[in-house]
C-alpha positions as CSV (number, residue, x, y, z in Angstrom):
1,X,-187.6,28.1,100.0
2,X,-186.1,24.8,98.8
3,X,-184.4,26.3,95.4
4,X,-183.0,29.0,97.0
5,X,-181.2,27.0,100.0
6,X,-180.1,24.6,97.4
7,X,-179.0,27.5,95.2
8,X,-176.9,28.8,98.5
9,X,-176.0,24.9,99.4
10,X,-174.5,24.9,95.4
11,X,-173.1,28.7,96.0
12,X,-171.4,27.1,98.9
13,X,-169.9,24.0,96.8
14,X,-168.6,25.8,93.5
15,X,-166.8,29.0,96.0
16,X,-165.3,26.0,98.0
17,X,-164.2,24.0,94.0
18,X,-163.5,27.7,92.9
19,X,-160.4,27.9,95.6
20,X,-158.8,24.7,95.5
21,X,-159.0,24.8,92.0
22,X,-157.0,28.0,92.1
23,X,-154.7,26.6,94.7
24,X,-154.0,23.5,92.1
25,X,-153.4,26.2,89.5
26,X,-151.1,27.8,91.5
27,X,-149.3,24.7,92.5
28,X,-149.5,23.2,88.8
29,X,-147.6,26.5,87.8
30,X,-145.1,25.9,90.4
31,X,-144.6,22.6,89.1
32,X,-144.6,23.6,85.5
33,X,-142.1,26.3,86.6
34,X,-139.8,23.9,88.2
35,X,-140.3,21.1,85.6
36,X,-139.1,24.0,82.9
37,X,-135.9,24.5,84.9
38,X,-135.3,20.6,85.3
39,X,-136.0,20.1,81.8
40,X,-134.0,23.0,80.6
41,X,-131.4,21.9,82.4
42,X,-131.4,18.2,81.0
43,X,-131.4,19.6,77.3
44,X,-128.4,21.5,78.6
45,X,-126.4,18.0,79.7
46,X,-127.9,16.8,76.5
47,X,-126.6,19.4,74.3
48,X,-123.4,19.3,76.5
49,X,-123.0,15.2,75.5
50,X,-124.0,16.0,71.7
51,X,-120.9,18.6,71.1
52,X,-118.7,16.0,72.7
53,X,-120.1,12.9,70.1
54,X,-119.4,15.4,67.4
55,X,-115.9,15.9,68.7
56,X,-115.2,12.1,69.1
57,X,-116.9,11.8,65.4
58,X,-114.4,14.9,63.7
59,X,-111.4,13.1,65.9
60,X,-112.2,9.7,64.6
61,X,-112.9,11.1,60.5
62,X,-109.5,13.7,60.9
63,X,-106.6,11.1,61.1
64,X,-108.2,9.6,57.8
């Protein structure tokens, strides 16, 4: 009698870890989905501020 209502007592715990784990997942991929946008997006400035250091750079060597 005592295994089995601490098998149901455990059943109980590892359903109850089971769903908030999947609601962290599900969260975390949220995040992860946003973070992907927000750091897409900051490559993209990135990028944007490279071409113009390149341009300054070929403007600077040209009148050479």
């Amino acid at each position: 009698m005592d295994t089995c209502h601490q098998i149901r007592k455990a059943r109980k715990k590892i359903l109850i870890i089971v769903a908030v784990g999947h609601k962290l997942v599900r969260i975390a991929m949220q995040c992860g989905e946003i973070w992907r946008c927000v750091k897409q997006w900051l490559t993209h400035c990135e990028e944007g501020n490279g071409v113009d250091d390149e341009r300054r750079k070929d403007t600077s060597v040209k009148p050479s």
